[in-house]
N, C-alpha and C positions, 0 to 999 in steps of 0.2 A: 273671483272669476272676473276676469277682463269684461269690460261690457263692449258687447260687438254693434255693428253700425245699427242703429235705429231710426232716425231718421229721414224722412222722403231724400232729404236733401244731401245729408251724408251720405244714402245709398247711391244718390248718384254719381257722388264727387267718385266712390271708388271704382264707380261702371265705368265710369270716363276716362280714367288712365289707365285701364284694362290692357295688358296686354298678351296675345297669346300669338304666338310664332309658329308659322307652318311650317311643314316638311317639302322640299322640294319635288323630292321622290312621290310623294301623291300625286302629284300632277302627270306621272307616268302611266304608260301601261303596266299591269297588277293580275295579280290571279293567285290561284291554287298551284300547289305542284302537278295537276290534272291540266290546267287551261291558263294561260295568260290571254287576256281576253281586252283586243285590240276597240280603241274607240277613233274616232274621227277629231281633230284638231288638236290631237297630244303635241306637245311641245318636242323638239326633236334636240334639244340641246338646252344646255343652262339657263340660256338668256331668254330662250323664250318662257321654263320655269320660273325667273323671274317676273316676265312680265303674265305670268296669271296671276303667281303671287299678289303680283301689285293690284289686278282686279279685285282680289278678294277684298285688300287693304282698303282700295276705294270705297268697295259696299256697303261694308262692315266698321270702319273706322277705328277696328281694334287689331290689328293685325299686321302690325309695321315692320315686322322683318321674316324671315325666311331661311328658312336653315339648309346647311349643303351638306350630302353627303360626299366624302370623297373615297373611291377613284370616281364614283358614280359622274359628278359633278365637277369633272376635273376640266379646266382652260387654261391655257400659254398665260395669260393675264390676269390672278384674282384682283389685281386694283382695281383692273379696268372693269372686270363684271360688278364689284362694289361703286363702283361712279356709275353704272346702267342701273344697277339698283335702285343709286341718290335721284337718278334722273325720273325715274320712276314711283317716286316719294316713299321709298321703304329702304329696309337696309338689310347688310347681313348679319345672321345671326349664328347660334351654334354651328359649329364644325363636329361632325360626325366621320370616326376614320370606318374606316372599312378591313381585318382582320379577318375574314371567314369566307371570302370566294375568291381562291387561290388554293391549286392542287396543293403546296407546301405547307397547308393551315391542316389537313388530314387529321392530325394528332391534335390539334391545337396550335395556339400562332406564340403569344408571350410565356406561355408555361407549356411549349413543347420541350419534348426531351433532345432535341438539334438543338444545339446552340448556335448551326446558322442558320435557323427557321427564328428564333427567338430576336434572333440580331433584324435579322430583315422586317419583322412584324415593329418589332421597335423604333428603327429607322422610318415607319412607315407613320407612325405616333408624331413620330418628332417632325418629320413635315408636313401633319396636321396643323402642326404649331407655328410654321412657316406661314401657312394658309390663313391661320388668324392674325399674324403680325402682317397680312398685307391685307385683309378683310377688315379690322380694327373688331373682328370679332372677341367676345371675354371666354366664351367656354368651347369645352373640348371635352366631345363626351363618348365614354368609349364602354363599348359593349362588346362583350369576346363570347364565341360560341366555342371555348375550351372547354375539354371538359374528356369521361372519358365512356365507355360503352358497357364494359367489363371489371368485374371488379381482378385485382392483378394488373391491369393491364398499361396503369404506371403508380408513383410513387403519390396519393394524393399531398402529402406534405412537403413533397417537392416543389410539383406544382404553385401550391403556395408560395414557395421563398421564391421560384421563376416569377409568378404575377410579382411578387413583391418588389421584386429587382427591377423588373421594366417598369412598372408604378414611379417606384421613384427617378428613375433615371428622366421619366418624361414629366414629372414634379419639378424635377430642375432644372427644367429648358423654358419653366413658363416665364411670363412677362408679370411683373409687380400686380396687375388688374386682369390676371390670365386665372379661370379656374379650372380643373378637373371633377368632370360628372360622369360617376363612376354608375354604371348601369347594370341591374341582376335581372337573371330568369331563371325561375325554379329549373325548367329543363326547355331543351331541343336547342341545336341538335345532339346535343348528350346527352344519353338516355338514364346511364348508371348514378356519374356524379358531372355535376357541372362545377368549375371555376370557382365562380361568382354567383350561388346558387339564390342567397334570397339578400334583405336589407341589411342584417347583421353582417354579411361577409365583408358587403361591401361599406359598409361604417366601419368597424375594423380599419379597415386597411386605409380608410380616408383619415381616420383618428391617426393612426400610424404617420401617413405622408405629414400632416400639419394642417392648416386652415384655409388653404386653396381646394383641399378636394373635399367635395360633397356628392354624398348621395340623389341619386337618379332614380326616380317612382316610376315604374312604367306600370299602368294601371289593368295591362293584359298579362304581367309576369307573374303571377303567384298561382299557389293551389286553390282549388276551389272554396271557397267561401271564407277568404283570409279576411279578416278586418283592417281593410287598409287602412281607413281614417285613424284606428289603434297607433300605424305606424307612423303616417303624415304626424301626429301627436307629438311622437314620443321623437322624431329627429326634429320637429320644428324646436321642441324643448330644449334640444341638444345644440342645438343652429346648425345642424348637415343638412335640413333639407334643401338640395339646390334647385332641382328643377323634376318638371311632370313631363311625359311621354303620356297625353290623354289619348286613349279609346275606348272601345268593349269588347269584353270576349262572351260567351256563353259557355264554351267548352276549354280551350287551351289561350295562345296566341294570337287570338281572332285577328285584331287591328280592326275591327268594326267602326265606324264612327261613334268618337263619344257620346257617352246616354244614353246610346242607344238599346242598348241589352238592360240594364240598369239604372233608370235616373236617378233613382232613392239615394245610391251608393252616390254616385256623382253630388249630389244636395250633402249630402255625409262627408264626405271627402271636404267639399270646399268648406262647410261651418269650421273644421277642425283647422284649413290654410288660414282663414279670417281669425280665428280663436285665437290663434299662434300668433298673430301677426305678419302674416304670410299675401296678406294685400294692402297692408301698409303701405303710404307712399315710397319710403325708404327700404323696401324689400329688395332680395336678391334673389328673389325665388323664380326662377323661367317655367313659362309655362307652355309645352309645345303640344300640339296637332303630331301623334306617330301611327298613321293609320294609312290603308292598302284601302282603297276606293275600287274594289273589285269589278263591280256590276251599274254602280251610277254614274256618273259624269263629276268627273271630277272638278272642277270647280266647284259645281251646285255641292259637290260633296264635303268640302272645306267650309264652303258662307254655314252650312247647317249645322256646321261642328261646332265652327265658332259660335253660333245661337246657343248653339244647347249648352257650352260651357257658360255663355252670359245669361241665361236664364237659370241654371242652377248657382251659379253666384250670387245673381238677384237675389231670390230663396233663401240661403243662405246669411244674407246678409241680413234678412228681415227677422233673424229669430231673437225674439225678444229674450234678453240676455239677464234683463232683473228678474222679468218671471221665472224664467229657466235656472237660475240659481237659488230664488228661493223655494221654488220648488224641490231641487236637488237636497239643500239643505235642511227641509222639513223630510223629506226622505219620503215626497210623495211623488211614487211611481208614475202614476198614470196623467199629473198633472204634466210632469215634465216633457213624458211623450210627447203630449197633448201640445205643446208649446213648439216642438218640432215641428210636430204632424200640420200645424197650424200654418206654418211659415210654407212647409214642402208643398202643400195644398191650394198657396197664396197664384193667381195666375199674372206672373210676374210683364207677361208677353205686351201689354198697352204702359209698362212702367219704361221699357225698352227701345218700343214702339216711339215713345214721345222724347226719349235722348236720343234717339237717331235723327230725330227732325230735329231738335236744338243744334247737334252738330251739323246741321245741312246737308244730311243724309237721308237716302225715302225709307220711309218706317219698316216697309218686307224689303229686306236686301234679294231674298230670294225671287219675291216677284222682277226688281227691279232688274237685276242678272237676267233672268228671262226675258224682259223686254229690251235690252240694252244692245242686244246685235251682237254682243264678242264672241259669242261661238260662231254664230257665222261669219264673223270675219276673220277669225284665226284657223276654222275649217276652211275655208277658201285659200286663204294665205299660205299655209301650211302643207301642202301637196308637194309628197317627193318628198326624197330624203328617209331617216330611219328616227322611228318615235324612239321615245325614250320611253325607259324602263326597269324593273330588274335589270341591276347590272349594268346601267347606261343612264 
């Protein structure tokens, strides 16, 4: 067994290159299919979702880029929003396309049975790819709500060879440092069969494309009580694991803020990224924030995401790795536990606390958001016009 960071000082070396990339789209307004539930100083366009992004990044010090969805986050200009970015000391990050809000996507958008519904979801991929070649983004991650309702009601093996065909076709458009994050969800809005149903489907078919395209964890897509860290395992071993979509769910596709429902699993989750070598300085593994900030404030609801994910990293990284193994290999149960339970139970929050102050950062990024005036200056500033959101 690899021995994981032990350390004071090695845990800190890997707190400090941490890096976890937000969602644009959380800085919008959000809701249920019952309520989208409007807040005051939402951002009404890209560049002002940039510029929270960049507050977070401020706070926090781990959080240097930002990821767009597109049409969501579409401008006349991506250079020019990536040079508001720079000026803003963050960058961009993943390119997310958008295939499932469009009357034409009905059926399905890459494995519909049109083949000029298939053509135009494709077209719509490849000037994703556009978007990174003027963004200097590396990934492009694509998630399809294909799928079908009724059993009959198409050919699911067709299906397949259609994703497969638009798969590669946008495989071949990438740039040499260009990859494809291929994304699963057990179900919705398919209810019978989905696409790209769990991690296997979509390994498959990245094994298929070649060594650009990797697998996408979204940590609210599975059945209930799946072993995710099982899977984080078993693709880090493989080298597809490319990148996380962090949240919680309790029941389906929450989008809760990470750790929140579950921190054990998040503590679980990360020892298996670190085991793997998955926080290695030479890692490729992205780690993004894909969460719906429903009811809080969305800012404060990002700096705490970020927290929770560097507090259960912290954890993580404390698990004493010789105990742990020679416990394993005396095949003593309860020692072993005992050596997680150890670390999960460790209260990493003053280890955190005092690398924020080394960085010249105040130790509660949350308190200091709250004293720092952005919300009321960008509530002020912000009046008029149409927030952003779902679909904007």
């Amino acid at each position: 067994m690899a021995p994981s960071t032990d350390s004071r000082a090695d845990v800190l070396d890997v707190l400090r290159r941490q890096h976890i990339e937000l969602p644009s789209w959380a800085f919008g307004n959000s809701g249920t299919r019952f309520k989208v539930f409007a807040q005051p100083g939402v951002p009404r366009d890209p560049w002002e979702k940039i510029a929270d992004s960049a507050e977070v990044h401020r706070l926090t010090g781990v959080a240097p880029t930002v990821a767009l969805h597109i049409p969501w986050d579409r401008v006349d200009d991506y250079s020019a929003l990536a040079a508001h970015a720079r000026d803003l000391g963050i960058g961009i990050g993943t390119i997310n396309s958008n295939v499932f809000q469009d009357d034409d996507y009905k059926l399905g958008s890459v494995t519909n049975p049109d083949p000029k519904v298939r053509r135009k979801a494709t077209d719509h991929l490849l000037d994703c790819v556009d978007v990174m070649d003027a963004t200097g983004s590396r990934d492009l991650k694509l998630w399809f709500s294909d799928g079908t309702n009724y059993p009959g009601q198409d050919d699911l093996r067709a299906r397949q060879d259609r994703l497969a065909e638009a798969l590669s076709e946008v495989y071949g458009r990438l740039g040499p440092d260009q990859r494809i994050l291929l994304e699963y969800k057990l179900f919705e809005p398919a209810f019978y069969a989905t696409d790209v149903p769990d991690w296997g489907t979509a390994f498959a078919h990245c094994l298929e494309l070649g060594e650009k395209a990797v697998v996408c964890v979204d940590t609210g897509h599975h059945a209930a009580h799946t072993n995710i860290e099982f899977i984080v395992a078993f693709l880090l071993r493989a080298g597809r694991l490319g990148a996380f979509d962090f949240n919680s769910r309790f029941y389906a596709d929450d989008d809760l803020m990470v750790g929140a429902a579950d921190p054990f699993q998040l503590f679980r989750i990360m020892y298996e990224v670190a085991r793997g070598g998955g926080l290695a300085a030479d890692t490729e593994v992205a780690f993004m924030l894909d969460q719906c900030h429903n009811i809080e404030p969305k800012i404060a609801g990002q700096i705490r995401s970020v927290m929770n994910v560097q507090e259960a990293t912290a954890k993580a990284l404390l698990v004493d790795a010789d105990a742990l193994a020679a416990a394993q290999a005396e095949g003593d149960v309860l020692a072993a536990n005992a050596v997680m339970m150890d670390a999960f139970n460790t209260d990493v929050r003053p280890l955190l606390a005092g690398l924020r102050e080394d960085l010249g950062l105040a130790a509660d990024p949350m308190a200091a958001h709250a004293a720092s005036g952005y919300m009321e200056r960008v509530i002020d500033e912000r009046k008029g016009g149409t927030q952003a959101g779902w679909g904007a």
